[in-house]
Steps between C-alpha positions, in 0.01 A plus 500: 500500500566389853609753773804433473536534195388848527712567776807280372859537726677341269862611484425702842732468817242518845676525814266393825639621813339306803427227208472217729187644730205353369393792291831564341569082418141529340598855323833333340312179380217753347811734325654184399174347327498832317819438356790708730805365596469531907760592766359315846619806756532443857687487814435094535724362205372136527119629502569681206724187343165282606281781267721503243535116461075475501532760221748313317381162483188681351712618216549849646832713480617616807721544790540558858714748629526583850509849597445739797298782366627724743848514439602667148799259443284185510218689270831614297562105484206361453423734169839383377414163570135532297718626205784294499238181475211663271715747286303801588 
């Protein structure tokens, strides 16, 4: 039994704020090899669309949603967003 196996995200929703840094794009590709469905989270929509397309052409649910943590009404947004495209 692998790791991930162990450890399986399947049918799990991650959301990655700051996703497009280069520890949070490497923290959604590792969540998404596990098996979650991944929400790309950050101010920079096209950095996040660039993460999300890597992840996707790999096989990998997931999408980027642009969102200014600071403000509740873009957090509000963004969590509506994740659940309107991954049903949870």
């Amino acid at each position: 039994m692998t790791i991930f196996e162990k450890f399986s995200l399947k049918d799990k929703v991650a959301i990655v704020t700051g996703g497009v840094g280069l520890i949070g794009a490497e923290f959604c590709k590792t969540l998404a090899e596990a098996g979650a469905a991944v929400a790309v989270v950050d101010l920079n929509a096209s950095a996040s669309q660039g993460i999300v397309d890597t992840l996707t052409k790999s096989g990998y649910n997931a999408v980027a949603v642009a969102t200014d943590i600071t403000k509740p009404d873009s957090v509000n947004a963004m969590v509506d967003k994740v659940i309107s495209t991954f049903g949870r």
